[in-house]
C-alpha positions as CSV (number, residue, x, y, z in Angstrom):
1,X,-3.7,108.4,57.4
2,X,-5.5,110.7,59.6
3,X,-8.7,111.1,61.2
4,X,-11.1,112.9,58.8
5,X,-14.3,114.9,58.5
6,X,-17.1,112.9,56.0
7,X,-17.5,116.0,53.2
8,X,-20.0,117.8,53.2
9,X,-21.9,116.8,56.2
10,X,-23.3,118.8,58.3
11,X,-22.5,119.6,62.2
12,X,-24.6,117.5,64.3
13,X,-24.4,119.8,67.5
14,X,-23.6,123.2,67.1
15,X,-23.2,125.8,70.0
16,X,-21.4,129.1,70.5
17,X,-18.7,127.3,71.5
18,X,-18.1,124.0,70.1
19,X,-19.2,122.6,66.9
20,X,-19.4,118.5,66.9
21,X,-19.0,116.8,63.5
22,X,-19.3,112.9,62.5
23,X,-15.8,111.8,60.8
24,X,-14.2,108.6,59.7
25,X,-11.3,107.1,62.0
26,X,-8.4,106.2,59.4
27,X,-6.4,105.0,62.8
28,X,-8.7,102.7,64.4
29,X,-6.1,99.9,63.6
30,X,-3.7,101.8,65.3
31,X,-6.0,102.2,68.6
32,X,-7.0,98.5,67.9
33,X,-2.8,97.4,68.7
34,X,-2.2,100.0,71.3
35,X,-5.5,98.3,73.4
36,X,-4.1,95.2,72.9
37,X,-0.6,95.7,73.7
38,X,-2.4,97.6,76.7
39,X,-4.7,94.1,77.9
40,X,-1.6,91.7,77.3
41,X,0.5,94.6,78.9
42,X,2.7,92.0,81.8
43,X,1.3,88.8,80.4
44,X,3.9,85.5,80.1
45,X,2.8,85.6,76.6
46,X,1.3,88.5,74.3
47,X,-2.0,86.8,73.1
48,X,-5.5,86.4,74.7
49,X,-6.3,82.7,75.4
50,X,-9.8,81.6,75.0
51,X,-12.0,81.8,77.8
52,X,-12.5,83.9,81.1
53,X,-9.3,86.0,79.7
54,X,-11.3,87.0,76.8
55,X,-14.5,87.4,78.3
56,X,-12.9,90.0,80.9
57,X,-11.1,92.1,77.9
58,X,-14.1,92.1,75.8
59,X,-16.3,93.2,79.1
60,X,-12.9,95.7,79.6
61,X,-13.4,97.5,76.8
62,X,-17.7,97.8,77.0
63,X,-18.5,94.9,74.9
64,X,-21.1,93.0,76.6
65,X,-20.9,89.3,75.3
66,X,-21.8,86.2,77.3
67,X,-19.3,83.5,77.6
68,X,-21.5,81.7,75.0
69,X,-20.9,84.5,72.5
70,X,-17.3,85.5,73.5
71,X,-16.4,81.9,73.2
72,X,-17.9,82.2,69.1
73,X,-16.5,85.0,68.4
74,X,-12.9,83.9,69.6
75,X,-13.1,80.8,67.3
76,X,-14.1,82.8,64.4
77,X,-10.8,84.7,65.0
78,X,-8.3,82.3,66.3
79,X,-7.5,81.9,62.8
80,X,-4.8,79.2,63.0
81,X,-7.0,77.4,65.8
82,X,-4.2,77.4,68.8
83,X,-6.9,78.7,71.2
84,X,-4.5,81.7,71.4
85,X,-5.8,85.2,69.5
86,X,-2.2,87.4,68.6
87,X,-2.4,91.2,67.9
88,X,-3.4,90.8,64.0
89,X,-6.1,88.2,65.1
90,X,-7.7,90.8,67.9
91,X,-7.3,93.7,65.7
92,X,-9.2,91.5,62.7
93,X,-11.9,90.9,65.0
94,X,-12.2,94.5,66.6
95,X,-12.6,95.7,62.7
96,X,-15.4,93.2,61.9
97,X,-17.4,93.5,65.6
98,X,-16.7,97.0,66.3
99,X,-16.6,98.4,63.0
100,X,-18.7,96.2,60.5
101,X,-15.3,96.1,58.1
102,X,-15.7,99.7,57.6
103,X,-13.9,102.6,58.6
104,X,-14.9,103.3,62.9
105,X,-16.8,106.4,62.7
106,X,-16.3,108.7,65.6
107,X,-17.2,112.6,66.6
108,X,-14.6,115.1,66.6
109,X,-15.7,117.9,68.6
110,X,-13.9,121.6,67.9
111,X,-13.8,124.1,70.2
112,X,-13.4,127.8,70.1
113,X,-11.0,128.7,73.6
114,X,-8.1,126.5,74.3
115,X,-9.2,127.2,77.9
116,X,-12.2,125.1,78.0
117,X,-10.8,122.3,75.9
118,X,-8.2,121.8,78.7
119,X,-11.1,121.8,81.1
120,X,-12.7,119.5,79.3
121,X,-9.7,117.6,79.8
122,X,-8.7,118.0,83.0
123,X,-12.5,117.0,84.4
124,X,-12.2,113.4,82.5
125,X,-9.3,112.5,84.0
126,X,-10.2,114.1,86.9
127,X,-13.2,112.1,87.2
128,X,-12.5,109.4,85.3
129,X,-14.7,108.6,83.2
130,X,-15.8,105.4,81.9
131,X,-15.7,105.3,78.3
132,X,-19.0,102.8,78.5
133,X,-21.1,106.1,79.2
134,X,-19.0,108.9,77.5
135,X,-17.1,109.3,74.3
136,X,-13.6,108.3,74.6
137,X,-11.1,110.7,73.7
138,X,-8.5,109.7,71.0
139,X,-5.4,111.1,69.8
C-alpha cells in the first residue's frame, strides 16, 4: 500500500520544472494514527474526551466546526458511548469527514533537480507553514 497516481489522468500543472498530478492516498489511515498519537502525545490517557479537547484538535488540524457540530460529530463516533474517542474511533471519523469513505485524494508534485526539491523543503520548515493555507507535505 502506497500512495498512487489515478491512471491515465492527466497533469494538472505542468512547468519546466515540476509536473503536479492528482493521486489516491492508500496511507491516509496511517497519517490518521500518527496525528492522533501526535494530539494525545503526553495525555494521562490516549483518547480525546468530548468537548473543548475535541474542539481544539479538530480546529488543530484546519477543521472548522462549532462546538455545536464538534459535539455531533464526536457522538456519531464515540461508538461505545464512554464520551471518550480511542485511535480506531478518530481514525473512523477522519475517513468519513475528511475523506467521504473514500480513498484521501492528494497532489504529488515531481520535480526535475534534487536541488530545488530540498529548497522547497527547507523554506517550509523554514517558514513554517500552516498547512490550513498550503498543501501539507506527506511521507
Amino acid at each position: 500500500r502506497g500512495r498512487k497516481n489515478s491512471p491515465g489522468a492527466p497533469p494538472i500543472h505542468k512547468s519546466a520544472t515540476s509536473v503536479v498530478i492528482f493521486a489516491d492516498d492508500m496511507k491516509a489511515i496511517d497519517d490518521y494514527r500518527k496525528t492522533f498519537q501526535k494530539i494525545t502525545e503526553g495525555l494521562k490517557d490516549a483518547v480525546l474526551y468530548k468537548g473543548e479537547q475535541f474542539l481544539k484538535s479538530m480546529n488543530d488540524l484546519g477543521i472548522g466546526f462549532d462546538q455545536v457540530i464538534a459535539d455531533d460529530k464526536f457522538d456519531q463516533f464515540d461508538v461505545n458511548g464512554d464520551g471518550k474517542m480511542d485511535e480506531d474511533e478518530f481514525c473512523k471519523f477522519c475517513r468519513s469527514s475528511l475523506d467521504r469513505d473514500m480513498e484521501r485524494r492528494v497532489v504529488m508534485k515531481f520535480m526535475v533537480e534534487r536541488e530545488q526539491w530540498e529548497r522547497e523543503i527547507k523554506s517550509r520548515n523554514e517558514f513554517k507553514l500552516d498547512s490550513k493555507y498550503i498543501v501539507d507535505i506527506l511521507r
